[in-house]
C-alpha positions in Angstrom: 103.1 55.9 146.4 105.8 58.6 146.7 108.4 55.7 144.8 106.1 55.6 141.9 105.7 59.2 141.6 109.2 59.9 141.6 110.1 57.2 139.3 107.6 58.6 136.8 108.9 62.1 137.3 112.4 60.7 136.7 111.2 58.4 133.8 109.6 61.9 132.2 112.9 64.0 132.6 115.2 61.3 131.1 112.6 61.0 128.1 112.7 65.1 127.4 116.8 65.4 128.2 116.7 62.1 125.3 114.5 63.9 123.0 116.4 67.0 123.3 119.4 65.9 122.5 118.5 64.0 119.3 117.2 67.2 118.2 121.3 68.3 116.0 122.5 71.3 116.8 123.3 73.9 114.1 125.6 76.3 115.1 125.0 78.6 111.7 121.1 79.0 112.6 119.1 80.3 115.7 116.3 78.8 117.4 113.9 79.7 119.6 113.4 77.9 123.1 110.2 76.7 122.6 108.4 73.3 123.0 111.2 71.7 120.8 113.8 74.1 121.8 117.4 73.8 120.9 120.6 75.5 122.3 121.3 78.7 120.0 124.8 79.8 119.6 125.6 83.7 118.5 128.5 85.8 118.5 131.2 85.0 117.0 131.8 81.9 114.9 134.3 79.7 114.4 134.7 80.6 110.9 135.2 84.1 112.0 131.6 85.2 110.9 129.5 86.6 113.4 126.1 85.3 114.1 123.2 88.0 115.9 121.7 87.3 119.0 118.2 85.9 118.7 115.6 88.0 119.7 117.7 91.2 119.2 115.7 94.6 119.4 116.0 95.2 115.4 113.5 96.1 112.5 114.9 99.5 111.7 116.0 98.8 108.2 114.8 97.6 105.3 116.3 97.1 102.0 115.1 96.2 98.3 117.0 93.0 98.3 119.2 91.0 101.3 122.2 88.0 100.8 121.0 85.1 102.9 123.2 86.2 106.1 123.5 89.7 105.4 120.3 91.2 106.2 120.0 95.1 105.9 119.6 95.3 110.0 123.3 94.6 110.0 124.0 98.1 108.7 122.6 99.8 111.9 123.3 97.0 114.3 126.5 98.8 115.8 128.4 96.5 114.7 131.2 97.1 112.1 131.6 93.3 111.3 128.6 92.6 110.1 127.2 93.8 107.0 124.2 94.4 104.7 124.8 93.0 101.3 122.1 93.4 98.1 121.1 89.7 97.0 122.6 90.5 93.2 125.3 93.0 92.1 122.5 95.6 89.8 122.5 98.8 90.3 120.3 100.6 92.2 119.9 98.9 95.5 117.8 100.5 98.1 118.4 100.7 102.5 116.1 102.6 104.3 116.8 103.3 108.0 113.7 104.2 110.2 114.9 106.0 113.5 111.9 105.8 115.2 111.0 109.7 115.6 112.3 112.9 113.6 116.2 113.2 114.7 118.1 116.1 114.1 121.0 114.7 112.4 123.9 116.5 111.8 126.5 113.8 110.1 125.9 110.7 108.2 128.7 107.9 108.4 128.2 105.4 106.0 131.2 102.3 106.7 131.3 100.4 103.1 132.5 96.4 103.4 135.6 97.5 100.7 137.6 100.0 99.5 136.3 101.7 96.4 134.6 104.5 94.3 131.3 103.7 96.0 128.3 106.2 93.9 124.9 106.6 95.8 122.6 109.2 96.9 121.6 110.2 100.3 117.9 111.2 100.8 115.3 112.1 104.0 112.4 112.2 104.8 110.0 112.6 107.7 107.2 110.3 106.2 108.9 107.7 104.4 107.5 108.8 101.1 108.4 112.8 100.3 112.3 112.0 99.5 114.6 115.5 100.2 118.1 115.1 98.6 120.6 115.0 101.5 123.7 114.2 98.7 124.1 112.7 95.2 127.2 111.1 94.7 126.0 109.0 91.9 129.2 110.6 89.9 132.6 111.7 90.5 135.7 110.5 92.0 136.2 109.1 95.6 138.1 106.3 96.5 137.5 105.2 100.0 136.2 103.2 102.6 133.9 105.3 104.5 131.9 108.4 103.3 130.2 111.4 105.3 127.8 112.9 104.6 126.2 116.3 106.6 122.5 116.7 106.7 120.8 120.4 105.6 117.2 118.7 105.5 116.1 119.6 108.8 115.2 116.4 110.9 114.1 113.4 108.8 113.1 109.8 110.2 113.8 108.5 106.9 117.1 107.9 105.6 117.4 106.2 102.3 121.0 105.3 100.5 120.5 103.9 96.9 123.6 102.5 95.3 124.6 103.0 92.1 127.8 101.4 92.0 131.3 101.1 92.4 134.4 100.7 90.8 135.0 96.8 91.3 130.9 95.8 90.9 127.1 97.8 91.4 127.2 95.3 94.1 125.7 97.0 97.2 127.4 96.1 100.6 127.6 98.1 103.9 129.2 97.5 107.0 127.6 100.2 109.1 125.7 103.2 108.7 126.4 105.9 111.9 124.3 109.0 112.4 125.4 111.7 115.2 124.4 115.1 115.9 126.1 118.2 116.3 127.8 117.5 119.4 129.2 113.8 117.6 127.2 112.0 119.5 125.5 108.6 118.2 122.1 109.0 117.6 120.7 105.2 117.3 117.2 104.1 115.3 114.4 103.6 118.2 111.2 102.2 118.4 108.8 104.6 117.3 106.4 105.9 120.2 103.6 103.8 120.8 105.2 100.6 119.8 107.9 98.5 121.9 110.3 96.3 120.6 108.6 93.0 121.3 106.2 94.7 119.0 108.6 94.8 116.3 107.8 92.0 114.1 111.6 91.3 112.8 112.1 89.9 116.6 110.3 87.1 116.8 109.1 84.2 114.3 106.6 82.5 116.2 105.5 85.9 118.0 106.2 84.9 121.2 108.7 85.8 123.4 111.6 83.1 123.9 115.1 82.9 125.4 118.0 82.3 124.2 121.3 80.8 125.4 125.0 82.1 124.7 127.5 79.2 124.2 130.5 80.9 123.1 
């Protein structure tokens, strides 16, 4: 009795290892370990790109348009090699940052992908709708990689950039966007009160929770 039962059990692990593995694996997409579960790779990439981890604790930005790759949670992921980049190059591209709760933000750091005359305005707001003008650089001069920008708009959740343009394309394409207070701390986007991150909607396709595997 015990022979058979083991022999079945074996019979059923070597048919689900066999299954599995026909199942390719594409390093350049993430899947969740569900019933048909595959391995999920992030990180870096041997290309030199960076994948994000599955299941990451994002959904604080939004943007008009995103390049397949280059979502706008990229620009407030920490991470200064990953980027948000518009789907086209026209100008007037929108990212909107939600922080979760009214922050009193002293600096804005916004780290562009290239070198240029980048022209966009800076605007707050503490319902996502009532706009304040935090700063219009939608004209002028300034050749760079990185602006700053200080806040006089009291304590916004809302921070929207809209792009305008640069002096190699419009296209719109940021690295990273840092906020700090007065002390130069980081203040990060959190989820709002009320809600937790397995809430957040941007986490999971199938909304349920999964786990994911590193195989750098």
């Amino acid at each position: 009795m015990f022979t058979n039962i083991t022999r079945t059990t074996l019979c059923i692990t070597a048919f689900s290892i066999a299954s599995l593995m026909a199942a390719p694996l594409n390093a350049t997409k993430t899947e969740s370990l569900d019933w048909n579960w595959k391995f999920a790779r992030f990180g870096k990439m041997p290309d030199g790109s960076t994948q994000p981890e599955p299941g990451k604790a994002m959904g604080f930005a939004t943007a008009t348009s995103e390049e397949s790759g280059n979502p706008a949670d990229n620009a407030v992921d920490g991470d200064k090699s990953t980027r948000w980049c518009a789907a086209s190059g026209k100008s007037g591209e929108k990212i909107t940052v939600d922080m979760g709760r009214p922050v009193d933000v002293k600096t804005v750091n916004i780290l562009w992908e290239k070198q240029s005359n980048h022209l966009f305005k800076l605007e707050g707001a503490g319902d996502g709708k009532r706009w304040a003008t935090i700063e219009d650089k939608t004209s002028g001069q300034n050749d760079s990689k990185e602006d700053t920008v200080e806040n006089k708009t009291g304590k916004p959740r809302y921070f929207r950039i809209t792009v305008t343009g640069n002096n190699q394309s419009n296209w719109a394409s940021i690295r990273e966007i840092t906020f700090k207070n007065d002390k130069g701390e980081i203040i990060r986007p959190q989820a709002a009160a009320g809600t937790s991150k397995s809430d957040n909607p941007s986490l999971h396709s199938t909304g349920r929770r999964h786990r994911f595997l590193d195989f750098q």
